[in-house]
ZATORDO-516853 format. One record per residue (C-alpha): x, y, z. Coordinates in Angstrom, 2 decimals, m for minus. Each point is the difference from the previous one (the first is absolute). Layout:
rec c1:X; c2:Y; c3:Z
...
***
This chain:
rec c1:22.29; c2:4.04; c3:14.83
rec c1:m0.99; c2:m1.67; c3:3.19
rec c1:m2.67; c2:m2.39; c3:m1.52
rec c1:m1.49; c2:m1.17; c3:3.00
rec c1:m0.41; c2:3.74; c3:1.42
rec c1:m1.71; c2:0.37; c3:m2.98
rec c1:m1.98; c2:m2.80; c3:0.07
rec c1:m1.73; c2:1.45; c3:3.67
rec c1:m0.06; c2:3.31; c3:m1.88
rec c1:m2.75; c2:m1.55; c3:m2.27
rec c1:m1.89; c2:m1.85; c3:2.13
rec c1:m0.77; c2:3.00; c3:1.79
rec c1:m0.23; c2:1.73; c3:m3.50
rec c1:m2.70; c2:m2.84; c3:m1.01
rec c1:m1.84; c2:0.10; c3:3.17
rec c1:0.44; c2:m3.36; c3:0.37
rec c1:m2.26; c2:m0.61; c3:3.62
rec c1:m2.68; c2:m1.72; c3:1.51
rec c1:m1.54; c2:3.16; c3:0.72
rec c1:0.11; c2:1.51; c3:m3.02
rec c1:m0.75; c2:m2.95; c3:m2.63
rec c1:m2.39; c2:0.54; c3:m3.10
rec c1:m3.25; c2:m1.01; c3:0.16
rec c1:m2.35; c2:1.27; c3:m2.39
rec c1:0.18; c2:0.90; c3:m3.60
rec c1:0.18; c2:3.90; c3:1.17
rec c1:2.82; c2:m1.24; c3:1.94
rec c1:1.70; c2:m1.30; c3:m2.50
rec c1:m0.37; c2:2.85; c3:m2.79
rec c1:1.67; c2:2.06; c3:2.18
rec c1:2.86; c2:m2.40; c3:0.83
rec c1:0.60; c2:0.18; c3:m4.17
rec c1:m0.35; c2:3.48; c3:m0.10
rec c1:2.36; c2:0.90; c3:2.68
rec c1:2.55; c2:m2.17; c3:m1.67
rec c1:m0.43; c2:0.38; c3:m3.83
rec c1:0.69; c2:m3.94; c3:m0.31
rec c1:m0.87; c2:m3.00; c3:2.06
rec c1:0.20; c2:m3.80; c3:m1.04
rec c1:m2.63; c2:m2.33; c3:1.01
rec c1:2.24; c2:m2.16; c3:1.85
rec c1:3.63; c2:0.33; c3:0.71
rec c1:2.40; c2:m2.05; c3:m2.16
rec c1:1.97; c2:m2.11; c3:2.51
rec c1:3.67; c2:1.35; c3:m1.62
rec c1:m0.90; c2:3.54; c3:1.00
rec c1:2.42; c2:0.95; c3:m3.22
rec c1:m2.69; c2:2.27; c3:m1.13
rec c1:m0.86; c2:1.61; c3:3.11
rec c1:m4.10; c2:1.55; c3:0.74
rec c1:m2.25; c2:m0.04; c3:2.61
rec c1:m2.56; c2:m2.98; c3:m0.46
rec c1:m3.51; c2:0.69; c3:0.63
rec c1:m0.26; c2:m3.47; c3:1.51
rec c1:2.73; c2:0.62; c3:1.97
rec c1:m2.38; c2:3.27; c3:1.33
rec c1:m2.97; c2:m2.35; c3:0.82
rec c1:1.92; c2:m1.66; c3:2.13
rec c1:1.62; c2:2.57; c3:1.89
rec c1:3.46; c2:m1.42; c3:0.13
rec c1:3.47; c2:m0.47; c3:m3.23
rec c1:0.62; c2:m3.17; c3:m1.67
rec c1:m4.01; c2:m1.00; c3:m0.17
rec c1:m0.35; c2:m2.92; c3:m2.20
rec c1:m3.02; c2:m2.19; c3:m0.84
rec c1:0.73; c2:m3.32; c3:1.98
rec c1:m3.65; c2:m1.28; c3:0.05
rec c1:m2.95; c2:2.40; c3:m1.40
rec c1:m1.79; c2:1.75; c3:2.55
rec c1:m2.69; c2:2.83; c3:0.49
rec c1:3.15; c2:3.09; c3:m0.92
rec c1:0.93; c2:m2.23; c3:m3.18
rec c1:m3.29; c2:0.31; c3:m1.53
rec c1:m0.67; c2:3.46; c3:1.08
rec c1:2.95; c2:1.36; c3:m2.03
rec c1:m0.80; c2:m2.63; c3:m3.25
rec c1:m3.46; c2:1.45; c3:0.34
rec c1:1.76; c2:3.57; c3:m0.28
rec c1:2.60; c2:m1.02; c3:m2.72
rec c1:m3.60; c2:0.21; c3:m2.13
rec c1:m2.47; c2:2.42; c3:1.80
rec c1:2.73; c2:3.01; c3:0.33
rec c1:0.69; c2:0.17; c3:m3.92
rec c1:m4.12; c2:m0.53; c3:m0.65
rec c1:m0.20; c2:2.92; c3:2.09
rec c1:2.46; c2:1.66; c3:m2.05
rec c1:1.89; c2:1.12; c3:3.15
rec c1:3.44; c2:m1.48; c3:m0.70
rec c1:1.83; c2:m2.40; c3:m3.07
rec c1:0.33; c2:m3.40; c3:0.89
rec c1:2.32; c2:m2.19; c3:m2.53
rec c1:3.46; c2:m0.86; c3:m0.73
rec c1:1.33; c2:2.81; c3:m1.01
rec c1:3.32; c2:m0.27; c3:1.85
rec c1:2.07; c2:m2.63; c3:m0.59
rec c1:m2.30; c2:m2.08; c3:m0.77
rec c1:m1.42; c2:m0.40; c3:3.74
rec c1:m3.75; c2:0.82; c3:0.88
rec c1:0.37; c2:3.63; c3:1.18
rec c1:m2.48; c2:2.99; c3:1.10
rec c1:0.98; c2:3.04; c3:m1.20
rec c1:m1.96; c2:3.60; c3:0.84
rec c1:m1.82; c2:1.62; c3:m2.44
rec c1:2.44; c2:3.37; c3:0.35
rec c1:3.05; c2:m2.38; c3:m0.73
rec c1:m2.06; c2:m2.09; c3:m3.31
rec c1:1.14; c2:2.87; c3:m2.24
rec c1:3.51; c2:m0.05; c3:0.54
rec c1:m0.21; c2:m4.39; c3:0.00
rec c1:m1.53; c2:0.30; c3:m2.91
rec c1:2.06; c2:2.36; c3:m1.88
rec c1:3.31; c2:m1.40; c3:0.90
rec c1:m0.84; c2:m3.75; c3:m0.20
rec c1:m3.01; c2:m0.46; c3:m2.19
rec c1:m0.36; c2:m0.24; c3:m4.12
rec c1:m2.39; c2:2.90; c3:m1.12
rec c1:m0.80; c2:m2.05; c3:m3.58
rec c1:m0.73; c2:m3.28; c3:m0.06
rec c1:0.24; c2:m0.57; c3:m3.71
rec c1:2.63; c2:2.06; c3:m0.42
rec c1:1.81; c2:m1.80; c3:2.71
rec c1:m0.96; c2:m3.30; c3:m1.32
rec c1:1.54; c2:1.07; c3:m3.66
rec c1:3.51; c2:0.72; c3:1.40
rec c1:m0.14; c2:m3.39; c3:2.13
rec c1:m0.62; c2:1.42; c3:3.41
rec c1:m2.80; c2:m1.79; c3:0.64
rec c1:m0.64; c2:m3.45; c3:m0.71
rec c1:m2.81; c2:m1.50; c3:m2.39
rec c1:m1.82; c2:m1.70; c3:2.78
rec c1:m0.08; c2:2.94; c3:2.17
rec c1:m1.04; c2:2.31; c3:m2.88
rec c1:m3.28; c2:m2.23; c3:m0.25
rec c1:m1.01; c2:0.20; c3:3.00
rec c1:0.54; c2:3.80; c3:0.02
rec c1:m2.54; c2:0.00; c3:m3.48
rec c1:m2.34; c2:m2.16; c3:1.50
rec c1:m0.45; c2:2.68; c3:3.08
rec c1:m0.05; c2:2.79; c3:m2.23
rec c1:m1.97; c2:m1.73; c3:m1.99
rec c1:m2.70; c2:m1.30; c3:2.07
rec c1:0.70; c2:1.72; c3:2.95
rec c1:0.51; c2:m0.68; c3:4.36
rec c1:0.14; c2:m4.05; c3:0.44
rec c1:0.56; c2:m2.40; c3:2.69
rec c1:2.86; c2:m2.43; c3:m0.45
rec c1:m1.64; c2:m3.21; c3:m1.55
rec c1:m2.41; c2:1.96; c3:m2.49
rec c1:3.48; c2:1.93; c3:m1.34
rec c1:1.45; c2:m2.97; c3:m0.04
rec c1:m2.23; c2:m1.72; c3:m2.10
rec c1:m1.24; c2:3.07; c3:m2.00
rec c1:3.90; c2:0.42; c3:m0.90
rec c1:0.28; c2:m3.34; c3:m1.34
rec c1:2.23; c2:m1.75; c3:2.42
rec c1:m1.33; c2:m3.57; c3:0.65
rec c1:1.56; c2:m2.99; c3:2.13
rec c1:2.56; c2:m0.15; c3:2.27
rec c1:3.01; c2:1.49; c3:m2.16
rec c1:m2.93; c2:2.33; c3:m0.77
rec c1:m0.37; c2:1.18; c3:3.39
rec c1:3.74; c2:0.36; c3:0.59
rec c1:0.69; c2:2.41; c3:m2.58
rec c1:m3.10; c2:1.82; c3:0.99
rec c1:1.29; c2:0.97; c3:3.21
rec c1:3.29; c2:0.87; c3:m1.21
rec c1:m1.72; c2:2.55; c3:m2.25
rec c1:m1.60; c2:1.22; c3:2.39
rec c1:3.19; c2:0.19; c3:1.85
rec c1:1.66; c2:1.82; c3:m2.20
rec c1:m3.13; c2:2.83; c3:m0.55
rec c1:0.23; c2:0.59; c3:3.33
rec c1:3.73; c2:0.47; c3:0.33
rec c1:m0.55; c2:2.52; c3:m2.68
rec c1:m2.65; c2:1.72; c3:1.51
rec c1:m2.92; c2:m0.73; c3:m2.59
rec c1:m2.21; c2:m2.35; c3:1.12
rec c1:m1.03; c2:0.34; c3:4.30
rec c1:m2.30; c2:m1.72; c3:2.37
rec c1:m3.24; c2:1.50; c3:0.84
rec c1:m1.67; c2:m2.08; c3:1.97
rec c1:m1.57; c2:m3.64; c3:0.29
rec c1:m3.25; c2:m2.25; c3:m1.30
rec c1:m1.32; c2:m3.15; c3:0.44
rec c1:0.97; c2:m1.83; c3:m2.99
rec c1:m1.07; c2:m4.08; c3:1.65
rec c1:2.88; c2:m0.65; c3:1.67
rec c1:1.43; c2:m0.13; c3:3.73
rec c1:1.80; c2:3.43; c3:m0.60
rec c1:m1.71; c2:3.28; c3:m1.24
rec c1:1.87; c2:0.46; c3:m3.39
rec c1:1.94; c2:3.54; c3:m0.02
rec c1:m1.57; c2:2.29; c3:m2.50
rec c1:2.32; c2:1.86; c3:m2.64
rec c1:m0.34; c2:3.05; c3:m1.77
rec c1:2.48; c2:2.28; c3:m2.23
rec c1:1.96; c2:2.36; c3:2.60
rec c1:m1.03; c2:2.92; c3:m2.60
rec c1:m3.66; c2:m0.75; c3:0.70
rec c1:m0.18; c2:m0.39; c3:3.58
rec c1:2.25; c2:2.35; c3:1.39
rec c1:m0.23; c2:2.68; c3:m2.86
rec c1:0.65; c2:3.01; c3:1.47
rec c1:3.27; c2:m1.30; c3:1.61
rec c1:1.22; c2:m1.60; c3:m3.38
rec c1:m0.64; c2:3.42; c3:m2.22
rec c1:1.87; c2:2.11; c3:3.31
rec c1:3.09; c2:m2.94; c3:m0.68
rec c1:0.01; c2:1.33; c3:m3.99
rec c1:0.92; c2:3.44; c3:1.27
rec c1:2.93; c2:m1.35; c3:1.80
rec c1:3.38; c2:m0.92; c3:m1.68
rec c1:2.07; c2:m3.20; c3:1.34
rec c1:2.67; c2:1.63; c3:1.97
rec c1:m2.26; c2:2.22; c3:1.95
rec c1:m2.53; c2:m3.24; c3:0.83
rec c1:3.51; c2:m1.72; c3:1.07
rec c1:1.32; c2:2.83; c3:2.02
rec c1:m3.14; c2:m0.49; c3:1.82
rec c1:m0.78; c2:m3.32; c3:0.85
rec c1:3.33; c2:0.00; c3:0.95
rec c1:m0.83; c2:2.54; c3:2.30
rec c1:m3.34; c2:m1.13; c3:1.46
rec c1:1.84; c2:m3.83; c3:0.58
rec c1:2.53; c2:1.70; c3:2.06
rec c1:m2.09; c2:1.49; c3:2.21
rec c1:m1.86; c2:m2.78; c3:0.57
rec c1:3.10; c2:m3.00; c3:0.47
rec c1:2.39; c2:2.94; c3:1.03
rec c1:2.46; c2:m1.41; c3:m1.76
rec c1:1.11; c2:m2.39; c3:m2.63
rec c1:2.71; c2:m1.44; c3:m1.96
rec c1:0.58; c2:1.48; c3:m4.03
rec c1:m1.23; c2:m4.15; c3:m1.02
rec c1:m3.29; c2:0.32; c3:1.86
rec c1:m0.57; c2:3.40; c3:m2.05
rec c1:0.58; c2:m1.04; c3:m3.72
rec c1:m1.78; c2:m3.87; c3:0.47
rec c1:m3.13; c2:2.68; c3:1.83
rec c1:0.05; c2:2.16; c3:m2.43
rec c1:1.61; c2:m1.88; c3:m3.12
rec c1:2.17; c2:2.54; c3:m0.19
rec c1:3.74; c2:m0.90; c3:m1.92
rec c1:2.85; c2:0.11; c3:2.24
rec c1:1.89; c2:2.64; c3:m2.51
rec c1:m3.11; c2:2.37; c3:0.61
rec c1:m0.39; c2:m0.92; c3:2.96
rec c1:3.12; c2:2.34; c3:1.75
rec c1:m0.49; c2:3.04; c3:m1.48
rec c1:m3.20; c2:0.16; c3:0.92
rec c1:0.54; c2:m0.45; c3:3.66
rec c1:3.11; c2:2.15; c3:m0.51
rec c1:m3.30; c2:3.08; c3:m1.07
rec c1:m1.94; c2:m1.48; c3:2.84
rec c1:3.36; c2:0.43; c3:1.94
rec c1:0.45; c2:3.51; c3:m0.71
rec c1:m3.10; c2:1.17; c3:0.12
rec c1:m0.49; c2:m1.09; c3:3.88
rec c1:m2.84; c2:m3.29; c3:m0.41
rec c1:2.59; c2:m2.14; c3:0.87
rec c1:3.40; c2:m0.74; c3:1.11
rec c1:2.57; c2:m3.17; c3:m0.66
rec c1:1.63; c2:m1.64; c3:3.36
rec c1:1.96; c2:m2.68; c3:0.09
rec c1:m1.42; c2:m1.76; c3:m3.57
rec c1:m3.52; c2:0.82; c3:1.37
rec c1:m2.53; c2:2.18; c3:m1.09
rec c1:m1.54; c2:2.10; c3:2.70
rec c1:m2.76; c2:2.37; c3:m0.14
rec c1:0.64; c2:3.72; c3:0.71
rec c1:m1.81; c2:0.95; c3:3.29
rec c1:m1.40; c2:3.28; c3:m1.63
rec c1:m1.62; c2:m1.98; c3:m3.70
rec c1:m3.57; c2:m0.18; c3:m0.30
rec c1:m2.15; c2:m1.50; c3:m2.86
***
C-alpha cells in the first residue's frame, strides 16, 4: 500500500479546498451524511483515520485549533445545534472521541456498540454504578444540561465532578446517553444538554433492535471503507470494538461477498460496495 498515494487519494475524497469548505449548518449535514462518520476535529495520530468537520471549515488536512477563531466556534456551535435539530448524533461513540455520525448509520452504531438494558447491563457488571445513576436520573427526570445532572445525580465536589464525567464517558461509549444540544446554565460555556439515546433518536434506536451484531459490523465496516478507502484490521476492531478472533472471519464474508478486499495488511474498499 502506497500510503502517501493514498493519503492524496483522500484529500481529494474529503474535498479538502478553499473552494469548497463548509460553511453553514446545511453544509455541514451533508458533509456527515455523505460520509456516515465525521469527528469534530482530527486526532493529531491519524491512527483512527475520518474526515474532520473542522478540517472542512477550513478547506485544507491537518486543521488544528492553534488560537480560537470565527471557524472554531462555528463548528462548537454545530457540535450542539445539529443534534437539537435532530439531523445527525453527536457524542463519543467511537473510541471514545467526539464523533458525528448520520442518522442512516445510528442504527447499525447502535446495535453493534451500544447496551440495549441498562439494568440488565448494570447486573452482569457492564456498566458501572456511577454511570448507571446518571442513566436513572435521565430516565428518571428526563433531558438535562450538564451541571443540573450532575447535581441531580448526586455527584458533589471535585472527585464528584470527575467521576461524573467518566460516567458520562462511559454512556456514551455505549451508546445510551447523547448530546442534544446546549443551555445557559451561569457559566462562560453553554452546558451540553443530555438525553437517553432511546428518547431522542427513537426511531433509529428501535430500527438498531431489528438488526443482529454481525450484520451492524459487516456494515460499518463497510460504510468506513468507503469513506477512509482503506484501513488497517487494528483501526477496525478499536472503531468498532470488535475482538480480533471475530474480527477475520468477518472480513473474510465481507471478502467474499465483494464489499471489500485485503492488500498488503490493508483493508480496502471494493470499488462496486454501496451502503
Amino acid at each position: 500500500m502506497d500510503t502517501r498515494l493514498l493519503e492524496r487519494q483522500r484529500l481529494a475524497h474529503y474535498q479538502l479546498a478553499t473552494s469548497k469548505r463548509v460553511s453553514t449548518p446545511a453544509d455541514a449535514t451533508r458533509y456527515i451524511n455523505r460520509f456516515g462518520f465525521c469527528w469534530l476535529f482530527a486526532p493529531r495520530d491519524r491512527k483512527l483515520e475520518l474526515p474532520s468537520l473542522f478540517e472542512a471549515v477550513k478547506g485544507k488536512r491537518d486543521a488544528h485549533i492553534e488560537d480560537w477563531d470565527a471557524d472554531s466556534d462555528r463548528v462548537w456551535t454545530w457540535k450542539n445545534d445539529l443534534p437539537a435539530a435532530r439531523r445527525v448524533y453527536y457524542g463519543k461513540a467511537l473510541a471514545g472521541k467526539p464523533v458525528f455520525i448520520s442518522l442512516k448509520m445510528l442504527p447499525y452504531v447502535i446495535a453493534a456498540l451500544g447496551v440495549e438494558d441498562a439494568a440488565q447491563a448494570y447486573s452482569h457488571g457492564a456498566l458501572s454504578y456511577d454511570a448507571k445513576r446518571v442513566y436513572d436520573c435521565l430516565k428518571q427526570l428526563g433531558a438535562q444540561p450538564t451541571q443540573t445532572l450532575k447535581r441531580n445525580a448526586g455527584f458533589i465536589g471535585k472527585e464528584g465532578n470527575a467521576r461524573y464525567h467518566r460516567a458520562l464517558d462511559e454512556l456514551q461509549t455505549k451508546l445510551l446517553v447523547a448530546a442534544m444540544g446546549a443551555t445557559n446554565e451561569g457559566a462562560a460555556w453553554p452546558s451540553q444538554i443530555f438525553d437517553l439515546v432511546a428518547h431522542w433518536f427513537e426511531s433509529e434506536t428501535r430500527h438498531a433492535k431489528t438488526l443482529d451484531v454481525q450484520t451492524a459490523r459487516g456494515a460499518l465496516i463497510e460504510r468506513y471503507l468507503k469513506t477512509v478507502l482503506a484501513a488497517s484490521p487494528d483501526a477496525l476492531a478499536r472503531l468498532f470494538q470488535i475482538p480480533r478472533p471475530e474480527l477475520k472471519p468477518l472480513l473474510d464474508e465481507l471478502a467474499q461477498a465483494k464489499k471489500l478486499r485485503v492488500q498488503d495488511s490493508w483493508v480496502v474498499a471494493h470499488r462496486k460496495s454501496a451502503i
